[in-house]
N, C-alpha and C positions, 0 to 999 in steps of 0.2 A: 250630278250629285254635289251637295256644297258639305261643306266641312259641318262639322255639330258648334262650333265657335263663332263662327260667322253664319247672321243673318243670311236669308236668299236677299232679303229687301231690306235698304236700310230705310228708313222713311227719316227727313230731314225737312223743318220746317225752318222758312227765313226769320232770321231777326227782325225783331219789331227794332224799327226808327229807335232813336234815342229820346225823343221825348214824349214817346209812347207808356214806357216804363215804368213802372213802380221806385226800381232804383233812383233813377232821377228825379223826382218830385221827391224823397228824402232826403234824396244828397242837398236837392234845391234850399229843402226848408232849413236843414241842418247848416248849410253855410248861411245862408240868410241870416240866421239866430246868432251865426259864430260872427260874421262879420256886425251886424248890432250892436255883441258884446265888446268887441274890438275895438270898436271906433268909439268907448265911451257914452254910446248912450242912452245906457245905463250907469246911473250913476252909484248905484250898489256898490256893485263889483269892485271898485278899484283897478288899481294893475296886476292885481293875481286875474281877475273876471276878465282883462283887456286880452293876458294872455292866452285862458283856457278859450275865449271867443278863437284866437286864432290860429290856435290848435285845432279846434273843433272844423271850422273853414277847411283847412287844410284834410283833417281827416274824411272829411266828407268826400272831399273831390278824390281824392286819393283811392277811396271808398266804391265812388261810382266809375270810374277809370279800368280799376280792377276786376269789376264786373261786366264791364261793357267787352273786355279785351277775352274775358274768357266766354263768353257770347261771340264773339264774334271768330273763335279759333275753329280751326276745322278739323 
């Protein structure tokens, strides 16, 4: 007899690879655009655009990290 809370069967599928992912191919494009804007070149931007670029970098990977980790928890 199994409890009414718990499944008889838990069915559990493996994570796709990391560069399978939807995550990562936004996180990809989004630091791409952030590192672009960071490095200047774009010449819009200024140093406010220098720094939202590297923010943006940052938020991405930070982004894709956090999702990879909670994918990969058990």
């Amino acid at each position: 007899m199994t409890d009414a809370n718990t499944p008889a069967e838990i069915v559990t599928t493996p994570a796709k690879a990391g560069f399978k992912t939807s995550e990562f191919w936004m996180s990809s494009v989004a630091t791409v655009l952030g590192i672009v804007l960071a490095s200047g070149a774009v010449p819009e931007g200024g140093t406010v655009g220098q720094i939202i670029g590297g923010v943006l970098a940052l938020l991405a990977n930070l982004g894709y990290t956090a999702s990879r980790t909670q994918v990969k928890k058990p």
